[in-house]
Each structure stands twice: as structure tokens, then as C-alpha cells.
C-alpha positions in Angstrom: 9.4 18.7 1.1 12.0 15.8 -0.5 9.9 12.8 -1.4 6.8 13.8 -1.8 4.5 10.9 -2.8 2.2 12.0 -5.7 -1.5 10.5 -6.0 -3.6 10.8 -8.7 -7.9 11.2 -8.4 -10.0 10.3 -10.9 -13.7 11.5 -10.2 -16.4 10.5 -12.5 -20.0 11.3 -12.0 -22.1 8.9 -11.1 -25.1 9.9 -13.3 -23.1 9.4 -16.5 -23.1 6.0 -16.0 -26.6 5.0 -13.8 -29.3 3.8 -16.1 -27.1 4.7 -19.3 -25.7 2.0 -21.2 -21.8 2.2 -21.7 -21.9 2.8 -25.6 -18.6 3.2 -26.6 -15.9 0.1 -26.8 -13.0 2.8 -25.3 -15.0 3.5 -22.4 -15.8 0.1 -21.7 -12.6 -1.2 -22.3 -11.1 1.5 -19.7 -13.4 0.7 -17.4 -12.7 -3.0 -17.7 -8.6 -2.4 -17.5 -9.1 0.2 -14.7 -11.2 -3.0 -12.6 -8.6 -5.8 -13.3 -5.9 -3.3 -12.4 -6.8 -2.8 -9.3 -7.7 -6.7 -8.5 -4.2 -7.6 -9.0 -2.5 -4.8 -7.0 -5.3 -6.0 -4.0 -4.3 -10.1 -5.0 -0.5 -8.6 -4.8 -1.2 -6.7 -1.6 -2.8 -9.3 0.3 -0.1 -12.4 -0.9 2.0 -9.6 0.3 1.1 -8.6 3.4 -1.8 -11.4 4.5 0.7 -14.1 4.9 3.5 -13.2 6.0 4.8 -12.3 9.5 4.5 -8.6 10.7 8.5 -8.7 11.0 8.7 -9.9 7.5 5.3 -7.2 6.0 7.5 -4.1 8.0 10.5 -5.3 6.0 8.8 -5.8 3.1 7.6 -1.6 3.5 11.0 -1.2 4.3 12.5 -2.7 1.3 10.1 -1.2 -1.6 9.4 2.1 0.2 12.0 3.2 2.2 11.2 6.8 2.5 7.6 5.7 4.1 9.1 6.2 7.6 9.7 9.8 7.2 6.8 11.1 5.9 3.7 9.0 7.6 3.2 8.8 11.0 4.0 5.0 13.0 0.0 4.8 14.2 -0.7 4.7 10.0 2.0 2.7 9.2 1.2 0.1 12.1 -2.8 0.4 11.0 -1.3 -0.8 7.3 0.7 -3.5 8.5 -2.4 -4.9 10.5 -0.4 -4.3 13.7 -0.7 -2.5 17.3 1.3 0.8 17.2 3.3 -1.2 20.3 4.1 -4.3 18.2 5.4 -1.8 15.2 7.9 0.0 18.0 8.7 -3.4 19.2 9.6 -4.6 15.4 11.5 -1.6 14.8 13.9 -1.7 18.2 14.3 -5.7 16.9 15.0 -4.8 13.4 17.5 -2.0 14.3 19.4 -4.1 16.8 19.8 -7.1 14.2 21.0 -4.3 12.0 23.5 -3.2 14.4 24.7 -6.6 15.3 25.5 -7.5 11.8 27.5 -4.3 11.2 29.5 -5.0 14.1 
């Protein structure tokens, strides 16, 4: 399948950390890294995607990820956006006639 996009799992029991103190700096400092990572690709996301039109978030998706369209099905991709699976189809017919008018 061409473009396969790859995810990565980390699972971690949760007994090795309830009522245990964290006792080593590496472990701690992963944690830590792991936390603030994942702050600033949410503060990204939603500056991203919050604030901005839908027109402007599905060009956005179109722009970084390209490939998306082939490989997820519209009702997800509309979900992401924060949109109606109607509004997405509407946004896509708009976006591919503006396209077509400025090739012309």
C-alpha cells in the first residue's frame, strides 16, 4: 500500500509508576520531555486548526499532508477539521473549482 503512515505505541504499565517514586534522573527526565512534547504539538494543533476558517484548516491538511485524502475516509477527516461531512464536500467542490479557474 504506497504511503503508508507509520505510528509508534509506547505502553508502559501502570504499576511501575503508582505509589513508586520515579528514582532515576533519565526516567524522569523522559517523562518530563515526552509531557512538554506533546503540549506544544496540541498548542501547535489548536493555533493551527482552532482559529482559522474550515476552508483555510482543509488547506492547511492539504498543504502538510497531502496524501491524507487517499488513505482516510472524508467522515474522519471532516471529524478532524471540526466540520460536517457536508461542509467538507462543500469545501472540497469550492477548493477544486478555484483550482480549475486559476489553471485556466
Amino acid at each position: 500500500m504506497p504511503g503508508k503512515i507509520f505510528s509508534a505505541v509506547f505502553i508502559i504499565k501502570k504499576g511501575i509508576f503508582v505509589g513508586k517514586e520515579i528514582n532515576t534522573l533519565e526516567l524522569a527526565n523522559w517523562g518530563r520531555k515526552l509531557v512538554e512534547r506533546h503540549f506544544l504539538e496540541m498548542d501547535s494543533w489548536l493555533i493551527s486548526y482552532s482559529i482559522p476558517r474550515a476552508e483555510a484548516r482543509y488547506e492547511t491538511l492539504l498543504r502538510k499532508n497531502p496524501e491524507i485524502l487517499q488513505q482516510i475516509p472524508l467522515k474522519h477527516i471532516a471529524t478532524y477539521l471540526w466540520i460536517t461531512p457536508q461542509s467538507l464536500s462543500r469545501i472540497r467542490a469550492e477548493y477544486r473549482k478555484r483550482k480549475t479557474k486559476y489553471k485556466t
